[in-house]
Structure formats: C-alpha cells, structure tokens
C-alpha positions as CSV (number, residue, x, y, z in Angstrom):
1,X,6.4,20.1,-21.9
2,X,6.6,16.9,-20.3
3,X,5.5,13.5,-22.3
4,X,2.0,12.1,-21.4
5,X,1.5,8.6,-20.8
6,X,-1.9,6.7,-20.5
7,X,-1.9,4.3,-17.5
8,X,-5.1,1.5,-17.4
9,X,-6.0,-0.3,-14.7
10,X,-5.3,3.1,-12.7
11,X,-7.2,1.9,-9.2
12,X,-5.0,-1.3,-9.3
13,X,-1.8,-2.4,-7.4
14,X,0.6,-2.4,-10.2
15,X,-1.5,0.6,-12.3
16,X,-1.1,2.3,-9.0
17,X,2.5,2.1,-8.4
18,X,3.6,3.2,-12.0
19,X,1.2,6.2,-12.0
20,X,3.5,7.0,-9.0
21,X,6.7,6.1,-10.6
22,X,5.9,8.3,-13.4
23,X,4.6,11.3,-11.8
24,X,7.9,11.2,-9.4
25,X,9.9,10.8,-12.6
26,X,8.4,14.0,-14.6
27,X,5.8,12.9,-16.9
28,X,2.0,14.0,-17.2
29,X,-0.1,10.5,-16.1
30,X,-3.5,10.2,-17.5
31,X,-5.1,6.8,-15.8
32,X,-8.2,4.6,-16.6
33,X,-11.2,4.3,-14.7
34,X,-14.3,2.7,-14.8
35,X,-16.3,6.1,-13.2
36,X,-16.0,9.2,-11.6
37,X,-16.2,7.8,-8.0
38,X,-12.8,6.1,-8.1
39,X,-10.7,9.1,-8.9
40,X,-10.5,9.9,-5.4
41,X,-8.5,6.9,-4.1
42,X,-6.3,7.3,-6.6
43,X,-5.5,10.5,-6.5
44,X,-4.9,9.5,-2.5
45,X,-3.1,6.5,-2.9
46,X,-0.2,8.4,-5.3
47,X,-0.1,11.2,-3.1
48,X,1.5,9.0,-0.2
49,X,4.2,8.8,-2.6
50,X,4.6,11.8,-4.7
51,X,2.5,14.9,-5.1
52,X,1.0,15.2,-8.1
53,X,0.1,18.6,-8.3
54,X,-1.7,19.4,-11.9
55,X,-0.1,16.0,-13.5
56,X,-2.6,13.7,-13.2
57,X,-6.2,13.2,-15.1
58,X,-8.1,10.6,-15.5
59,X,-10.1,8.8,-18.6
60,X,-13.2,6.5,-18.3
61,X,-12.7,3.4,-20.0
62,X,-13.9,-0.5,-19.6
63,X,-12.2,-3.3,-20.8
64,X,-15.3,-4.8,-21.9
65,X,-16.8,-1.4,-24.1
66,X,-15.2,0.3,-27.2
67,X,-16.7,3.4,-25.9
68,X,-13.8,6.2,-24.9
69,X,-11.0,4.5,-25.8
70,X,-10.6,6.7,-28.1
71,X,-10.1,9.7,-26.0
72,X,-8.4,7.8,-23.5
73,X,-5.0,7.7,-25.6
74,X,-5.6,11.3,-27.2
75,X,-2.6,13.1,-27.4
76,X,-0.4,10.5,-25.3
77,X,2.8,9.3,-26.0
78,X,3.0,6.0,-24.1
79,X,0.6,3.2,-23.0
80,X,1.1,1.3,-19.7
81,X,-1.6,-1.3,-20.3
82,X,-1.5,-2.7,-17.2
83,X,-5.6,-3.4,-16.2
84,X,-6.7,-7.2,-16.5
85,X,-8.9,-9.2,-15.1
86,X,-8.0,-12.0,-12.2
87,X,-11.0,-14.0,-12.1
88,X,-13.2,-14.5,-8.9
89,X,-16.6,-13.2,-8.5
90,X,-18.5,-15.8,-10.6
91,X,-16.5,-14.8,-13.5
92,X,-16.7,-17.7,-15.8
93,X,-13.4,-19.2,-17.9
94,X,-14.5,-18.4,-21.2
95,X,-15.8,-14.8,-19.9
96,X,-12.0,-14.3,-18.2
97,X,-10.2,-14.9,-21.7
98,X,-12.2,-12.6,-23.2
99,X,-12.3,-10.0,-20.8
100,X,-8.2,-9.7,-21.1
101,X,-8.2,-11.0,-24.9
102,X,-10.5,-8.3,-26.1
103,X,-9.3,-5.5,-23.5
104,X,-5.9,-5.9,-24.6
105,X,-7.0,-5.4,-28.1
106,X,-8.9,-2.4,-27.7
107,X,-6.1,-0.5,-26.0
108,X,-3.3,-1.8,-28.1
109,X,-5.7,-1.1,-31.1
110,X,-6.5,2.5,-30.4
111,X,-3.3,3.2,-29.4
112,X,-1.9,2.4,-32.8
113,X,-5.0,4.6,-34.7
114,X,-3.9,7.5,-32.1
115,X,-0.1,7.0,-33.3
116,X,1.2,6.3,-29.9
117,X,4.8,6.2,-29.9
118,X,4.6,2.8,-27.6
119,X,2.4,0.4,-25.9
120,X,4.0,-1.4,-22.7
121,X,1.5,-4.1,-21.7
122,X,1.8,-6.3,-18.4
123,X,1.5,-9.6,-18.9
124,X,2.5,-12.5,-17.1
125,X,5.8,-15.4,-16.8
126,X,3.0,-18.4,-16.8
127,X,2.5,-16.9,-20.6
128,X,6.4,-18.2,-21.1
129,X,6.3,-21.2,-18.9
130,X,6.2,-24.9,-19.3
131,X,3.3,-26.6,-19.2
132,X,4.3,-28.3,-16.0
133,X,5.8,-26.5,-13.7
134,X,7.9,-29.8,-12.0
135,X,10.3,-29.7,-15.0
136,X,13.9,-28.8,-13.6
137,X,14.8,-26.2,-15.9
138,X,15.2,-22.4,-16.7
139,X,13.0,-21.0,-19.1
140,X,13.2,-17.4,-20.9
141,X,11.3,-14.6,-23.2
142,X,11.4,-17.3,-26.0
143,X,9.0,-20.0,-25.2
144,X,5.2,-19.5,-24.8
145,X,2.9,-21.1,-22.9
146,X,0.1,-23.5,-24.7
147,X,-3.1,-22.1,-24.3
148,X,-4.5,-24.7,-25.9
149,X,-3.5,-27.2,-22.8
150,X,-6.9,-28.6,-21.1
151,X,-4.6,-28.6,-17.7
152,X,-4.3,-24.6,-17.7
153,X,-6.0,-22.9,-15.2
154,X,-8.5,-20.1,-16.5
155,X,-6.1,-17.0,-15.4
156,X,-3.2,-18.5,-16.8
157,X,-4.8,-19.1,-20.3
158,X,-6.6,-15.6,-20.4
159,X,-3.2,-14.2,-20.0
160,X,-1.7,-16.0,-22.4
161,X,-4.1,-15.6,-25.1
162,X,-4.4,-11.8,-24.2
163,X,-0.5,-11.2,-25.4
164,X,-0.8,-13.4,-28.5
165,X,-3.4,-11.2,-29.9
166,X,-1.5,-8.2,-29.1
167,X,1.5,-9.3,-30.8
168,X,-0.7,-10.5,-33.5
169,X,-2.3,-7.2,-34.0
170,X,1.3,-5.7,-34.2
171,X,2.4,-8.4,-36.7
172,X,-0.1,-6.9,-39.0
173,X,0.1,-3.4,-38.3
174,X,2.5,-1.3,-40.1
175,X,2.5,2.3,-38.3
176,X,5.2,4.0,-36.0
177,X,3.7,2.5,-32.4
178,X,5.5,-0.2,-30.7
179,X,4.7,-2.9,-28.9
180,X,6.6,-4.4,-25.4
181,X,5.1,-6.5,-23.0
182,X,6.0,-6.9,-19.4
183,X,5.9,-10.7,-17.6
184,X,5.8,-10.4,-13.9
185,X,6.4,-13.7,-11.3
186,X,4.5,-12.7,-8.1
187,X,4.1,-9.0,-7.0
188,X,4.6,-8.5,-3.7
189,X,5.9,-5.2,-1.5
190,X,4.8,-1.9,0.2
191,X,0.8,-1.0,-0.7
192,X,0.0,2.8,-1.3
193,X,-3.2,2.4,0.3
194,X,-5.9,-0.3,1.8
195,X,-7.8,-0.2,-1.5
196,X,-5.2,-1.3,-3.7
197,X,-3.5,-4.1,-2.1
198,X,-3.3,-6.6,-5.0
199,X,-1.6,-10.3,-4.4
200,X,-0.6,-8.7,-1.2
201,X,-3.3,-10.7,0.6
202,X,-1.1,-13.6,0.4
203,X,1.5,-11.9,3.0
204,X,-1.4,-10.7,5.1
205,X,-2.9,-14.5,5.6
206,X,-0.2,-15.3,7.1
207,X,0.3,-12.3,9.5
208,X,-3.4,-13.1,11.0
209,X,-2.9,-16.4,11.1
210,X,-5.4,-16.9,8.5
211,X,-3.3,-19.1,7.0
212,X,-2.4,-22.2,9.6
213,X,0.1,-23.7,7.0
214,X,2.3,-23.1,3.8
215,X,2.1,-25.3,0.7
216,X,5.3,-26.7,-1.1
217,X,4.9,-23.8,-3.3
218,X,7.8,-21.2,-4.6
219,X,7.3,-18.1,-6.1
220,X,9.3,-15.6,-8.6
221,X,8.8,-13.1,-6.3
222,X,9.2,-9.0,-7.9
223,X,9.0,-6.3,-6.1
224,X,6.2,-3.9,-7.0
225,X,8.2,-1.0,-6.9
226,X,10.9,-2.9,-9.3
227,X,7.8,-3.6,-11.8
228,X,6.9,-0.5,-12.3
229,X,10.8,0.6,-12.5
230,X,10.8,-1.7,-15.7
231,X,7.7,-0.7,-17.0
232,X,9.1,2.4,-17.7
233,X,12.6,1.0,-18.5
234,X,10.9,-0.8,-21.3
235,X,9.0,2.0,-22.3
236,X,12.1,4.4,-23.1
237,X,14.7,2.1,-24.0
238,X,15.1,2.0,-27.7
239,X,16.6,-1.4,-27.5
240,X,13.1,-2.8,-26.1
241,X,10.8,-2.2,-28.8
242,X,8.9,-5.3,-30.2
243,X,10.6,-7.9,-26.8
244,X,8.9,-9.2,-24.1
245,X,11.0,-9.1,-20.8
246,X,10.6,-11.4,-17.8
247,X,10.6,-9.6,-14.8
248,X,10.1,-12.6,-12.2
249,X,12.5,-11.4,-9.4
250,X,14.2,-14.1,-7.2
251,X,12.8,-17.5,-6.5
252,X,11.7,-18.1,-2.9
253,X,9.4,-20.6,-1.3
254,X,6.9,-19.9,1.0
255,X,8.1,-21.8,3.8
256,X,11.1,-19.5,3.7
257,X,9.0,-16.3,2.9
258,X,7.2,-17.5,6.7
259,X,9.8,-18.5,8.4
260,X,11.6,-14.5,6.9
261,X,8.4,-13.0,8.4
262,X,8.6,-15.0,12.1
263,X,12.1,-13.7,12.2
264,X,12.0,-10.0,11.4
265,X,8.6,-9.3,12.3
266,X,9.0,-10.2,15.8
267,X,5.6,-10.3,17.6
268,X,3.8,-8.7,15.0
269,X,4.9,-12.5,13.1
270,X,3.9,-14.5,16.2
271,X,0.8,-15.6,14.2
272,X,3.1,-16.5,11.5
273,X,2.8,-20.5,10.4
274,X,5.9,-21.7,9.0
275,X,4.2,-25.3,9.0
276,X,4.4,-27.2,5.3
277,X,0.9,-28.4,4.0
278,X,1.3,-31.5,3.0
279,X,1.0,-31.9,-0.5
280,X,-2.1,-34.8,-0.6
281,X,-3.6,-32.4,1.5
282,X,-3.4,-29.4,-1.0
283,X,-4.6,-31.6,-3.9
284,X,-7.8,-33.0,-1.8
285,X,-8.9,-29.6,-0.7
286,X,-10.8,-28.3,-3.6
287,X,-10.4,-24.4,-2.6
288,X,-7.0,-24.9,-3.1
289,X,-7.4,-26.5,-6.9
290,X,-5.7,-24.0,-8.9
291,X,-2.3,-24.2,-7.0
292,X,-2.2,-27.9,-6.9
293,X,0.1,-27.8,-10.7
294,X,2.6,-25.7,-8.8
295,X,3.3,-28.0,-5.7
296,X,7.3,-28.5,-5.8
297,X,7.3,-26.3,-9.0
298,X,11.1,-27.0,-10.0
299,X,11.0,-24.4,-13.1
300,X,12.7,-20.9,-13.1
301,X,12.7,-18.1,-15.3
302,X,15.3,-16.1,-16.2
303,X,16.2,-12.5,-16.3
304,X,19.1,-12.1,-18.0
305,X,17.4,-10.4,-21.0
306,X,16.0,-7.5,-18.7
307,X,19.2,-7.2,-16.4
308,X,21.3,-6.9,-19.9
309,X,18.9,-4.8,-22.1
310,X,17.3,-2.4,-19.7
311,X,19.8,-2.9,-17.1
312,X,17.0,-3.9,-14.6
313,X,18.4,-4.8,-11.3
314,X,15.7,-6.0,-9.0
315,X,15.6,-6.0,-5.2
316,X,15.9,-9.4,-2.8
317,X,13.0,-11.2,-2.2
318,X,13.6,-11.1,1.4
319,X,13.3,-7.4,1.5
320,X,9.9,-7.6,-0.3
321,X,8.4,-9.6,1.3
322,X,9.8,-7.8,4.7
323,X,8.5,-4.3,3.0
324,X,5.0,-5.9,2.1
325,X,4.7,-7.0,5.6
326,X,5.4,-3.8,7.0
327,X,3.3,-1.7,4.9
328,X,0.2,-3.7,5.6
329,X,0.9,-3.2,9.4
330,X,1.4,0.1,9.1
331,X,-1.9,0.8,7.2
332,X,-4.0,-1.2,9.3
333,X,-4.5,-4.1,7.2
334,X,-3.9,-6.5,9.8
C-alpha cells in the first residue's frame, strides 16, 4: 500500500508541482482545497505530468477556519504544507501575518493530534536573511530574520513569523511527528497549466514587453521542479527531521536573466528589455516600494546544508529561467 501524503495549497504553483512529484514517484496525494470547483484544474494540471489514475483525492480546508482540518490529515503519513498567503487584493499587513501565522498552526497542529509521521512546511530564505540585503556576506539555516524590524515588508514578516510558531509548537510538543521546513529563493520554471503560474509572471513581463526595464535586482533563483524534489528529499530523509534547509538555487540578476532570454528565445525575446532601471527611479516609483530594500542586494544564501544532507543538487538558473520562458509560450501565456 503506498504512503499517503497530505499536500495544502493544492491549486498553487509549488502545491502543484509536488502533488506531481509525488504521484510520479508512487505515493497516494491527498491535496487542499478551498471547494469542490477547483478539483478540476488540478486534477488537469498533474495530469500534463503524470497520470494519476485512482491516487489522487482531495480535502476542503481554509487557512483561515479550524473546520476539516481534522479530516484533512486522517490517515496520512506526511504533510507538505505548502499553501500561504502572498498578499495583494486589499489584504492588510496585520491580516497577512495572521493568515500564514495561524494557517501554519492549524496544519502543523492537527497533524501532530493525527500522529503524522512528518510535517514538511515551505517557508521562505527572507525568514533566514539579514535585515539588509546590501551586506556582502553568505548567510545559512542558522540565522533568522527579525520580524520585529519596522523596515520588513508585510510578506516577508508573515513568513517569518509563520515558521517561528511552528517550531514553537514543535518545541512544546512531545509526540512522534516531525517538523522540517523548506526555504525557497525565487521559483521560477515550466507551469503545468495557465491557472497556476505563480512568481512566473515576472518571466512573462518581460516577454510582452510589459516590463520596459530591469531593476538592479538579483535573485536566488530555484527551479520549481528542484523545490518539489527537496520537499520530498526532506520529507524521507531521516537525517532531516527537526532542520530547516535553504533551497535558494543560484544567484542571478535580472539584467542577466533578460539579456539569457533575448539570446535563446530568439524572436519570441524581441520584446525582451535588457535596459537597467535606474535605481532613484525604482525608489521614487511607489508601485515598485517593496523591492526598493533589494536594489544591489549583495547577500547570498547558502546551500551547503541541503547539497550535503539530502544530497540536493539543483539545476542552473539559466535553464530555469529558459524552461519558464518556454512553458509560458507554449501554453499561451504570452
């Protein structure tokens, strides 16, 4: 009998991916939804990638309700908590902490009543970055971000806080499940569908043309494909239990992630700017406030702890980004 594992966020662009990892790897996949009327796509996204024959079921769960969690992690014996909230849509700072803060608890709390074996939750690598980005060094697994910094931008600090209380919650719990968490750089590569296509509007900007310049900004740059590979690295791996993991891929910036496009893509990158922003620019436009902290970010991250422990070898940045492109043409996203 193959092992079950609960997946949240299951209409998501990571959730996505790892319910198709999974499924292609063996194991029975029950994923979160908030109703009925988004099984569909998900059952059609995965099945560009794998078929899942009778493998995959779904739950109804919220991030913001106790109700069905419950049932959700019945008879499972892993946790992929990968749902959280990104913000947008009015959503308020105080209501985006609480969102992922409380979510996270619920899951990693009814997991542990349900006896889960392990809870693998997706965090981020601004929860174990400096408070500045412009310092010149390498950070790893070992420092945390301060949530308590007034110059934290509300996604940052939601995710942040959102991992303390789960290892909180662990540090108090004394049962068999396990906690890891999961701290990504920026996701990028191939969608499964056009409803699920994540950060990957970033990549598409620039193939319409949308965006008529780059800021002096460089992302950590993971495959998707590679996150969900370590999701489930960290979820069997014996040696992972109670350890966070960067998983920030290779550092690129997005001049060169342009200028990668332009070349490969040939017309289908003629709208491609590979034009720098300049950085007074950036900071006087207020639509662009949230990035400002990151202009000439000079900090890295480092993987050695992932590459050693879970023998994680992530792809090139270059062929992301390349793959993320291509996908999105070929689905018709631009």
């Amino acid at each position: 009998m193959p092992e079950t594992v609960l997946v949240t966020g299951g209409t998501g662009y990571v959730g996505g991916w790892c319910i198709a990892e999974l499924l292609e790897r063996g194991y029975r996949v029950r994923a979160t939804v908030r109703s009925h009327s988004k099984e569909r796509a998900v059952r059609d996204a995965v099945a560009s990638w794998v078929d899942a024959g009778d493998r995959l079921e779904f739950a109804i769960a919220d991030l913001t309700s106790d109700q069905n969690w419950d049932a959700a992690v019945a008879d499972v014996d892993f946790v992929l908590h990968v749902a959280s909230p990104m913000g947008g849509s009015g959503a308020t700072p105080e209501a985006l902490v609480a969102t992922a803060r409380d979510g996270a608890l619920r899951v990693v709390r009814a997991a542990a009543e349900a006896g889960v074996r392990r809870v693998v939750m997706t965090s981020a690598a601004n929860t174990a970055s400096p408070s500045s980005y412009t310092e010149d060094s390498v950070t790893d697994e070992t420092l945390w971000t301060d949530p308590a910094d007034p110059t934290l931008i509300p996604y940052r600090r939601s995710k942040t806080l959102a991992e303390l209380a789960a290892w909180d919650y662990m540090a108090s719990y004394d049962g068999p499940t396990e906690l890891v968490t999961v701290l990504p750089g920026a996701v990028f590569g191939p969608i499964l569908s056009t409803a699920t296509t994540g950060s990957t509007g970033i990549v598409a900007q620039m193939l319409t043309g949308a965006m008529p310049g780059v800021p002096r900004i460089g992302l950590e740059v993971v495959d998707v494909r590679d996150l969900a590979d370590i999701h489930i690295r960290a979820m069997t791996s014996p040696k992972a239990a109670g350890e966070r993991f960067l998983a920030t891929g290779e550092f690129i910036w997005m001049a060169d992630m342009a200028k990668t496009l332009k070349e490969e893509l040939g017309r289908d990158g003629e709208k491609v700017s590979t034009q720098e922003i300049p950085d007074e620019v950036v900071r006087a436009n207020p639509a662009m406030g949230e990035i400002a902290p990151a202009l000439g970010r000079r900090n890295r991250h480092t993987t050695d702890k992932a590459r050693t422990v879970l023998d994680w070898q992530p792809r090139p940045a270059r062929d992301t980004v390349i793959d993320c492109a291509r996908s999105l043409l070929t689905h018709g996203v631009v």
